[in-house]
N, C-alpha and C positions, 0 to 999 in steps of 0.2 A: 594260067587262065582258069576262070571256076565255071566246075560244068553249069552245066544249066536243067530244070527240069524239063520231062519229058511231058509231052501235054497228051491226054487221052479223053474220048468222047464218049461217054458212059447213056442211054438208055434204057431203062428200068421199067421194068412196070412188076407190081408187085399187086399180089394174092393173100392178103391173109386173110385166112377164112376163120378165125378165131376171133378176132376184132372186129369183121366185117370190114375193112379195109380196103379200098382198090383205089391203088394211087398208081401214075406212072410219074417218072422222074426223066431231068433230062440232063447229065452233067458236064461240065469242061471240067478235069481233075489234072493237076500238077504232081508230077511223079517226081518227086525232089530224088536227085542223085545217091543218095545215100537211101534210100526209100526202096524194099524190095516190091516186087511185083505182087507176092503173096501180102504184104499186107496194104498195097493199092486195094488189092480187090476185098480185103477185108474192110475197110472203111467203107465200099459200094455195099456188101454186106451189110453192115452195120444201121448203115440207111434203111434197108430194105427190113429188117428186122425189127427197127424203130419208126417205121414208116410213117412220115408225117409233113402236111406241106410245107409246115415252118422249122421242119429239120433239116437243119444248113452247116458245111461243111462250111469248116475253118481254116485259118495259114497253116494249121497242123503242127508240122515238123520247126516251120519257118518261127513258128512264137511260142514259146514256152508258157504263156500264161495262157492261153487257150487248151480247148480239148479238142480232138478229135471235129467232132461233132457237136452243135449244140441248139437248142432251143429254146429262142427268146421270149418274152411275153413284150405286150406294148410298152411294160413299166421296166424295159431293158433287165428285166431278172431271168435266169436262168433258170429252165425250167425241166429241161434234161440237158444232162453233161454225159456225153460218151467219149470215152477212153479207150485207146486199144493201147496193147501191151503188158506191160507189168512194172505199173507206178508204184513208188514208195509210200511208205507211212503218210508222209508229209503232204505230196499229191492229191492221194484219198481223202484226206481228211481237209483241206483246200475246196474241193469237188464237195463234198458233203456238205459241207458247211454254206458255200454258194449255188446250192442247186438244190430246187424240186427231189430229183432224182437223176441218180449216177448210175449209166451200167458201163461197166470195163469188159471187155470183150482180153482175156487170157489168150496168148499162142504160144507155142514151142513147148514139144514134150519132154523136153528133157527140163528145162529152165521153168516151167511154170508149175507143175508140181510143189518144185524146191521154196519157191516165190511164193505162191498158196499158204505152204506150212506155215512160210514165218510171218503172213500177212493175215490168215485167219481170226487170231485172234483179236487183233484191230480194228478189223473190217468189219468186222460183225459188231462194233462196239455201236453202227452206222446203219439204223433202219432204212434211209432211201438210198442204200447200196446193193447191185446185184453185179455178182460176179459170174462170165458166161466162159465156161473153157472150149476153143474150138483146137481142132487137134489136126496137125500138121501133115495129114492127107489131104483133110479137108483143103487145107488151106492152097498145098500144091494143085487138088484140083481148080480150083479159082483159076489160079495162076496159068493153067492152062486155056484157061477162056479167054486172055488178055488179047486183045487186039487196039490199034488206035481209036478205032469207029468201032464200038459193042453195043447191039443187041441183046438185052437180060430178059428173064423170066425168073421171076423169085417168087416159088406157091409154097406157102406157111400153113400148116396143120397139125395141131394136136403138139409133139415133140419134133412132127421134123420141120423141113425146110427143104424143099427142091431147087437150086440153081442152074440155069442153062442157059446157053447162048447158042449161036447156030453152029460151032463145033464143039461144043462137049457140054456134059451134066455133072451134076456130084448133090449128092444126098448131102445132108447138113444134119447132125445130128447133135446140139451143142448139149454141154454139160453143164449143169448150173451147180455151181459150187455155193452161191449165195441167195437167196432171192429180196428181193428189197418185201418189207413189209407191205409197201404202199400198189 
């Protein structure tokens, strides 16, 4: 028998004070079986980082032609493509090529460095590409916020980023290895 996803209830309200931004969110998210908890909450992330009404989560895991995240305009074009992970050549330059602007959000310290190296040169070949590395404390702190029904706080300033729920916080301090031009 195939597992099934786990469903979680995501609340969001987000602070950027750089943007001048104050959105809240309100989500139903499918945690696919193969889907860790750390990077559930990095796609809630990712949201609250690219905060926008019309940023809407995709089948993710479930469709390979999708990204993460994306943002439509009326003329069904893509106007941000977010990625988490660490996509191939092929990926990025797919994203690039059908989107406004692409940012990938990098995890895993050991594997994303390596991934970095031999992806730098190509990615950069890709002006509306940013690549964001969050780094695997971060990431377990999330993961400690997880419950079915969450409550978030996400306040954006300057370089960092505050995350909390009503049991636990974690500074967010990502590394930009790319920045898109745009």
């Amino acid at each position: 028998m195939a597992l099934k996803a786990t469903i979680y209830k995501a609340q969001l309200n987000v602070a950027d004070m750089d943007r001048d931004c104050y959105l809240d969110g309100s989500f139903t998210l499918a945690c696919h079986p193969s889907e860790t908890l750390q990077r559930l909450m990095l796609r809630v992330l990712a949201w609250g980082l690219n905060a926008d009404p019309e940023l809407t989560f995709t089948k993710g895991l479930c469709e390979t032609d999708e990204p993460d995240l994306w943002k439509k305009n009326l003329n069904d074009e893509i106007e941000i493509w977010v990625e988490l992970g660490l996509p191939d050549e092929k990926r990025i330059r797919k994203a690039a090529q059908k989107s406004t602007q692409v940012v990938i959000y990098a995890y895993g310290d050991h594997a994303a460095p390596v991934w970095w190296q031999a992806m730098k040169s190509k990615a950069t070949q890709y002006k509306n590409v940013t690549v964001v590395f969050i780094d695997d404390e971060v990431m377990d702190s999330m993961a400690d916020m997880v419950a079915r029904t969450m409550q978030l706080q996400l306040t954006i300033e300057g370089e960092h980023a505050w995350l909390s729920s009503t049991s636990a916080n974690c500074t967010i301090l990502p590394q930009w290895w790319q920045r898109s031009a745009s």
